[in-house]
N, C-alpha and C positions, 0 to 999 in steps of 0.2 A: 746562641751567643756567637757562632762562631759568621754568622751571618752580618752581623755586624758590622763582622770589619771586611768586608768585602765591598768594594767602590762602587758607590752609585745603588747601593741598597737604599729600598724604600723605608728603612725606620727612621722616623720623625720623633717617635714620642717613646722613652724607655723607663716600662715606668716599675716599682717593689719600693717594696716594705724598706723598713731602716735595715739596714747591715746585712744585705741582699746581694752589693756586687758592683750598686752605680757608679760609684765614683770609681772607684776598678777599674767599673771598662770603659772611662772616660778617660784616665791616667794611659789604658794601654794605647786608647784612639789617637791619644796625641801622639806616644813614644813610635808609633808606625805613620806618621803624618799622614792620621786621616781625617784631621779634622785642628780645629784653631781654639783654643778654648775662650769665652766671651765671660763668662761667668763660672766662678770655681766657691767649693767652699773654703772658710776662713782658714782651716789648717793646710791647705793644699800646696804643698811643697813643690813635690815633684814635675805638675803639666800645668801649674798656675801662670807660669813667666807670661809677661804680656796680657795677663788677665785681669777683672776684676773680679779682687777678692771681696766674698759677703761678709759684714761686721766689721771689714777697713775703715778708716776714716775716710775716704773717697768714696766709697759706694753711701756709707751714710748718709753724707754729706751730699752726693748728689740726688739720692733721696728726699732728703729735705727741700733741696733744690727744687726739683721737682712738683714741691707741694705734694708730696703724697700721692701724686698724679700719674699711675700705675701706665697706663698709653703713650705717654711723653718720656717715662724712663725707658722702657724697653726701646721705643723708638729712636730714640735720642742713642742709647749705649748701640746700638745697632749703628747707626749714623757714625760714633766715634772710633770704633771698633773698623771702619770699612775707612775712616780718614788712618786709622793704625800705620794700614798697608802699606801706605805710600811716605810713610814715616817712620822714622829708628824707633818713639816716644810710643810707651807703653799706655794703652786705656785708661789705667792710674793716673799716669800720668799727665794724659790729654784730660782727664777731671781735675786733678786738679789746676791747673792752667784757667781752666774754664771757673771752676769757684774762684779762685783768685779775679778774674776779669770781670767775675759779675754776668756772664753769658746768661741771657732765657735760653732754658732748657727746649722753649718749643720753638725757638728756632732749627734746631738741631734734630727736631722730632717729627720734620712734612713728611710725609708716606711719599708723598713725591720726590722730593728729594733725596731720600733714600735709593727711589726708584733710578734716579738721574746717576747718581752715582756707582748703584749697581752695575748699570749701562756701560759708563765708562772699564769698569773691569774686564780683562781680556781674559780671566777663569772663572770658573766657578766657584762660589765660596762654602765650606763645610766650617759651623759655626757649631759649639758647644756651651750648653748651659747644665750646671749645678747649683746647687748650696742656696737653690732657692727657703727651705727649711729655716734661713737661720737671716735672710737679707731684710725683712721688716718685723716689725711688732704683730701680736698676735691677731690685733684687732683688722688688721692690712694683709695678711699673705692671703687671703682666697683672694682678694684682688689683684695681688698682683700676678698671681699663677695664673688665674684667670683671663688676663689681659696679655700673658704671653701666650697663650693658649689663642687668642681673636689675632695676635701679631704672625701668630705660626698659620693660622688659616685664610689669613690674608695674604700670607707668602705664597700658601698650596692653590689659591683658587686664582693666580696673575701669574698668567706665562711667562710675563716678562721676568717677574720675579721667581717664580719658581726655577726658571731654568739656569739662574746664576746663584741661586742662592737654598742651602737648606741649613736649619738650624736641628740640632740636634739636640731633644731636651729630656734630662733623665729627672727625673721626677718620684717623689715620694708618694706611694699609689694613693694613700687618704686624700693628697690636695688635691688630686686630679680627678674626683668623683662629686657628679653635677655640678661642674664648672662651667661651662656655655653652652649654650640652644646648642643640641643637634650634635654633643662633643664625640659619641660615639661613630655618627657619620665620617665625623673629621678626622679620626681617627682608627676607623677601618685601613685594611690592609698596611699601616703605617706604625700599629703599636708591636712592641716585645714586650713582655710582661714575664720579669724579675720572679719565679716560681723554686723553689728548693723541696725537692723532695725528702725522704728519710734515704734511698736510696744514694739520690745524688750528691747531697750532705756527706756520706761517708764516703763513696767514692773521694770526694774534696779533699778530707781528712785524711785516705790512705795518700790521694799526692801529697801531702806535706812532709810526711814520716823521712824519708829520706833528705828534707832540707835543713833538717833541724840537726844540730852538729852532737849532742850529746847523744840522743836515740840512736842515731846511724852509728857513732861509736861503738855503741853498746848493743845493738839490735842490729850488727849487720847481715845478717842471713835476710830478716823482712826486708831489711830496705833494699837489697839486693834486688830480693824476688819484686820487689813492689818495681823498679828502676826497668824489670828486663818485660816488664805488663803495661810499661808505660801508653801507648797506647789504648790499650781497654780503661786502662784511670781514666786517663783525657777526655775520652769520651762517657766516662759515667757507666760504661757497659757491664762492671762488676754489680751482681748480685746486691740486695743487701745483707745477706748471709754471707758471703765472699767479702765484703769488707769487713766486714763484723770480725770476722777468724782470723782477719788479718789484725786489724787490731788490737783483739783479746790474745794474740800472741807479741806485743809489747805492755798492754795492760793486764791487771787481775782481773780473774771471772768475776769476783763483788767486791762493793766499796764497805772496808768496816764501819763507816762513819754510821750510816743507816742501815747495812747489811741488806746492800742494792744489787742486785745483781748488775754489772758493769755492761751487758747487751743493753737493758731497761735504760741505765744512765746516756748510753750515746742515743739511743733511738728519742729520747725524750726529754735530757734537760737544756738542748739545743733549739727547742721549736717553741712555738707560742702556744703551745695546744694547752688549756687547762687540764686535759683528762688522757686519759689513753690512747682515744681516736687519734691518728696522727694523717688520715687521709686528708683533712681540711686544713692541716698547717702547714704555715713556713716555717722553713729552717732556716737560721742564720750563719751563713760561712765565716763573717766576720768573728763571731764570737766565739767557731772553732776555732780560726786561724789563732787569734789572741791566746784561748787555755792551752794552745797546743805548746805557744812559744813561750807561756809563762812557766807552764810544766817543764818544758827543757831546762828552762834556766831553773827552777827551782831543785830541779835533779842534780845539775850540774855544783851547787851546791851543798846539796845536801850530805850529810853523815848519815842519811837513811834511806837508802835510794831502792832498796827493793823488796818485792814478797814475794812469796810461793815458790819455797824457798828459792833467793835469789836468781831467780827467772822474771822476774815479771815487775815493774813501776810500783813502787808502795804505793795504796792507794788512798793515804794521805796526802799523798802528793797531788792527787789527780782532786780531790778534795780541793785542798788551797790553792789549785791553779784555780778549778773551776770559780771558787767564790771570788778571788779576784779579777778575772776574765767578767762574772757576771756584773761584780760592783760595777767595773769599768763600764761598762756597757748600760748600763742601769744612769750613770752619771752621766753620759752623752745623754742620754734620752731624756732626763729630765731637764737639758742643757733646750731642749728643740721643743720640749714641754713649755717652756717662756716664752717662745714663738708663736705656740697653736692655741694656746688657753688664754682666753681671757677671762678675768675673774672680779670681780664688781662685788662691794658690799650692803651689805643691807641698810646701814644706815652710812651714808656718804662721808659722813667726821671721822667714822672709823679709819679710814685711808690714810689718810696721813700721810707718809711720805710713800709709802708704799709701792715698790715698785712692782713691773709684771716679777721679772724675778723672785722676788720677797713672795708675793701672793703664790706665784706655786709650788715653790719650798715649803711655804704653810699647809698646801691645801695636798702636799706627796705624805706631810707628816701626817695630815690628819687620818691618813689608813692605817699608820701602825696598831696592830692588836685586833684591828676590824676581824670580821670570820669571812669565809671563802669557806662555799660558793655562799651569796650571800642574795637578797628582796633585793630587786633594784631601789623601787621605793624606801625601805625600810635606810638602806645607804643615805639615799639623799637626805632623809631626815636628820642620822647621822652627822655626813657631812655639815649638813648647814649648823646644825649645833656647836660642832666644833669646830667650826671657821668664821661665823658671821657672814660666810658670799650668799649672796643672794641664790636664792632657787633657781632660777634662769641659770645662770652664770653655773652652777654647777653639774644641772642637767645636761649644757652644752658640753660643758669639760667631759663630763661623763662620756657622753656621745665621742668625743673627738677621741680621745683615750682608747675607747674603743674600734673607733675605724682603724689605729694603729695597732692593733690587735691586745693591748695591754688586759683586755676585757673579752670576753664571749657569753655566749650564751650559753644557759646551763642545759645539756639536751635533755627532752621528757621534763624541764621545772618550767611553764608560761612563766614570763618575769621576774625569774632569777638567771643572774649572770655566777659569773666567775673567773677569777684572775688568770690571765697566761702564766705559762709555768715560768718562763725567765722571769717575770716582774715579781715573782710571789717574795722573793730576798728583798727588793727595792724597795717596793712597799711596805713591806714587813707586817704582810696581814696572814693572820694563820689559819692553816685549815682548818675545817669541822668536818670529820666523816657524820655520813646520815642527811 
């Protein structure tokens, strides 16, 4: 990561799982000005200015514009974004200008043109794209990833334009798998791929301890000792038994809720891993960062703040942080679930008004009660029973569900899967030992 922000680095393409770090280290690229952001997602407060937000009425709308016409948007927002420079008026804002006037999109969209006015510039331009996840409908985002992905390889393989121009594209690792002829080519020496360890997961965790105002309060020998290592945190270079200890001395050794032991709970209700093995999972920082600062705040309130004896975080508390941390996180995904699934029913009249929305709120309910680890097959039958979408339509979902790790495979069962451990609450499908 830390490569990244170093000038003139060759990553082009940055790409992990959901709540991995992207948008992170696009917020901090801008706050050290290394880079312009051209495309942000819809909540992005902080290094949006000047950007286009996805799910705006401006981005939509020049969507629309566009015709759908994935080559002509990117090109075109590139085109707009480089007329930015030489203007007060915000990309938004040059959209909407251009809706109002009625402008064709593909004027705005020659690769030459582009070229033309690259030329004109006296720097080099570093261009940032996010929040691709959430910018078109489900049936349209491999197109459009895809065709920024032919826009970014057009820029790499023109001197002209390579040498004034890199875009910098962080990307959710599912869209970016067989996406054009030869992507792996294109993306030698140019990718960072967004990876969490168990290891560096809690390293992550012990820096936060000291930021959270109640803990430090109350724990300040750890936060102390954690503030004067700062160094070895930063770098990930603790153990994962060195964090753990560190840890387990602001939390209890076990959770009463299930009578967990509290090592077991940090090594594994943070990753996607269905099972024990946690060498093939991600870990999510985002979802620590959230139960970390919902736990503060919930101590900070509480009339029941601690056990063993009063040493250590009740660990009901570590409880209601984690299930709200997890809803929270469960209800983004199913927010980007509208985006990636498209869902089609078997008999057409069924639809109705039906929006993507509606169809995958129906089709997240239709797992409640289901068993885990479960026949793949045996699922789809399921499903399709208690949804009406057609077979196709839910195989795919399946499929895409799974590239975002919601899903794996069950090891030693041919053709049975089973749920990541975060999704098991969202979905509200229960286990079956055996």
């Amino acid at each position: 990561m830390e490569s990244l922000f170093v000038r003139g680095n060759p990553y082009t393409y940055v790409l992990g799982r959901k709540g991995t770090g992207k948008t992170r280290l696009l917020r901090e690229m801008v706050s050290r000005s290394l880079g312009t952001p051209l495309l942000v997602a819809s909540d992005e407060t902080e290094s949006g200015a000047g950007a286009l937000r996805s799910l705006s009425v401006e981005a939509t709308g020049w969507v629309e514009r566009c015709g759908f016409d994935a080559q002509d948007f990117w090109w075109s927002l590139l085109r707009l974004s480089l007329e930015q420079a030489t203007t007060s008026q915000s990309i938004e804002g040059r959209i909407r200008h251009h809706l109002s006037s009625g402008t064709d999109p593909k004027a705005l969209a020659d690769p030459i043109a582009v070229k033309e006015a690259l030329i004109r510039h006296s720097s080099r331009q570093v261009l940032l794209v996010d929040g691709l996840e959430t910018l078109v409908p489900a049936a349209s985002i491999r197109n459009f990833v895809s065709a920024l992905f032919n826009m970014l390889g057009t820029i790499q393989n023109d001197p002209a334009l390579s040498s004034r121009l890199i875009i910098r594209a962080f990307v959710r690792e599912d869209l970016a798998t067989d996406l054009v002829q030869n992507s792996e080519q294109q993306m030698e020496g140019r990718l960072l791929r967004l990876k969490w360890s168990a290891a560096s997961v809690l390293n992550f965790a012990v820096s936060r301890l000291p930021t959270l105002p109640w803990i430090r309060s109350h724990f300040r020998p750890v936060c102390e000792e954690i503030v004067e290592r700062t160094d070895e945190v930063a770098k990930g270079a603790l153990s994962e038994q060195e964090a753990t200890a560190l840890m387990l001395r602001v939390f209890p050794a076990r959770l009463r809720r299930n009578n967990l032991s509290t090592a077991t709970f940090l090594r594994l209700y943070f990753s996607d891993a269905g099972g024990d093995d946690t060498n093939k999972a991600t870990f999510y920082p985002r979802l620590y960062l959230t139960f970390l600062q919902k736990l503060d705040q919930l101590a900070s309130r509480s009339t029941d703040q601690f056990d063993e004896p009063k040493t250590r975080i009740a660990s009901g508390l570590l409880n209601r942080a984690y299930d709200e941390a997890s809803s929270e996180f469960i209800h983004e995904t199913k927010q980007e679930l509208t985006y990636l699934l498209s869902l089609e029913y078997d008999d057409p009249s069924a639809d109705g008004d039906s929006s993507d929305s509606a169809n995958v709120t129906k089709f997240i309910a239709a797992f409640d009660g289901l068993s885990t680890p479960f026949e793949h097959e045996a699922l789809v039958v399921q499903l399709r029973e208690r949804t009406l979408f057609t077979e196709k339509s839910i195989r795919d979902s399946l499929q895409r569900m799974k590239a975002i790790r919601m899903f794996e495979d069950r090891p030693g069962y041919g053709g049975w899967w089973r749920v990541g451990q975060i999704y098991k609450m969202g979905l509200r499908m229960k286990y079956v030992r055996g």
